[in-house]
C-alpha positions in Angstrom: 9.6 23.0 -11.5 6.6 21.6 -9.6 6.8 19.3 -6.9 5.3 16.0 -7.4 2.2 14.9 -5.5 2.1 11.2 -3.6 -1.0 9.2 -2.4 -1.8 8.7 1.2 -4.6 6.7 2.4 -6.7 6.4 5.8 -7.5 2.6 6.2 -10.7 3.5 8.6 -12.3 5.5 5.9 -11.1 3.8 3.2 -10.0 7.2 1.3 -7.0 8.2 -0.5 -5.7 11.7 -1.2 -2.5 13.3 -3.4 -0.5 15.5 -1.3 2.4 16.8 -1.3 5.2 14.8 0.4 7.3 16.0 3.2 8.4 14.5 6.4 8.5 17.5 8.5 5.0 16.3 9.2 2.1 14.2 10.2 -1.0 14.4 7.1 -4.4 14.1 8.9 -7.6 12.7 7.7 -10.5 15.6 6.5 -13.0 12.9 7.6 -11.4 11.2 10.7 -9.4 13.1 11.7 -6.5 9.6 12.1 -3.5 10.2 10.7 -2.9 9.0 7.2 -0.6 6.2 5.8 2.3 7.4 2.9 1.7 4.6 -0.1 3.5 6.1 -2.5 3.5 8.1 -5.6 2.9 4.5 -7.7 -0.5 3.8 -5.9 -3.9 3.1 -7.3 -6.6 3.3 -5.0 -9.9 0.5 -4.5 -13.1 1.8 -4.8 -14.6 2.8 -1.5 -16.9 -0.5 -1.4 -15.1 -2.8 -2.4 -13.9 -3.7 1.3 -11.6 -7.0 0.1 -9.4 -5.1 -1.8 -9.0 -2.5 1.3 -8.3 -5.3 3.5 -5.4 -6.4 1.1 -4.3 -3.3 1.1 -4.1 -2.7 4.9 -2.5 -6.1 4.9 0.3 -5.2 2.9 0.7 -1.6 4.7 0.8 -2.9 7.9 4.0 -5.3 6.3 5.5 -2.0 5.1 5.1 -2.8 1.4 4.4 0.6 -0.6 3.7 1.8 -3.7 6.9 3.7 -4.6 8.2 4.0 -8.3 11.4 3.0 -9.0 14.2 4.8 -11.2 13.2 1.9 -14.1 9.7 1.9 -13.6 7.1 1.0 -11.2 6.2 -0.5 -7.9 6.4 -3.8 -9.5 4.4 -7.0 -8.3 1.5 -6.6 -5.6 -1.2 -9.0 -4.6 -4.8 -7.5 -5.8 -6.8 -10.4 -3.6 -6.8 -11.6 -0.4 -6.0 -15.4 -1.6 -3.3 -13.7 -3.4 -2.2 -12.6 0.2 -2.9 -16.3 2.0 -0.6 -17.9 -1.0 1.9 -15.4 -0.5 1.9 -15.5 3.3 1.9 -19.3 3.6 4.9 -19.3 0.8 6.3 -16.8 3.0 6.4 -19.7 6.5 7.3 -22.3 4.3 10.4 -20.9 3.1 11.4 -19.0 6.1 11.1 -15.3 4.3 10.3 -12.4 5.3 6.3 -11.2 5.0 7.0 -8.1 2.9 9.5 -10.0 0.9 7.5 -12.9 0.3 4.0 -10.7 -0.5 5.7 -8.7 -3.3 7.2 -11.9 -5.0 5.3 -13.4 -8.1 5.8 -17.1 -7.8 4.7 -18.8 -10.8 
């Protein structure tokens, strides 16, 4: 059986790549030469130019929210803009919860 590829990303050059995963070590960016950021197997990347949903994404990286599938489906709720981020953020402050918590909640 084949082993299943997951994305990485490098935030600088705003490029993703499917590699296989493994902890033993450190991927390395082709262009940068910065080492990549594990997003998971459940990730969908931005088009190059389109720098506000790459800033959204290093937003939620740098919270430690991923793109990993679960057993009963997928990565579940993400914010796709950065007001998206703000609402979640300032949700976040006002109700004392963690930033990673409160920027994968869908609060309707």
């Amino acid at each position: 059986m084949a082993h299943a590829k997951t994305s990485y990303v490098c935030l600088p050059c705003r490029a993703s790549y499917k590699q296989l995963y493994g902890r033993e070590r450190q991927r390395i960016c082709p262009r940068c030469s910065e080492p990549l950021t594990h997003v998971g197997s459940a990730f969908a990347a931005p088009r190059r130019r389109d720098t506000a949903a790459w800033r959204t994404l290093s937003v939620l990286l740098n919270a430690g929210v991923g793109s990993h599938k679960s057993c009963c489906g997928g990565p579940g709720y993400r914010p796709r803009t950065l007001r998206e981020v703000r609402e979640r953020m300032t949700y976040g402050r006002r109700t004392g919860e963690p930033v990673a918590k409160a920027l994968v909640q869908q609060v309707t």
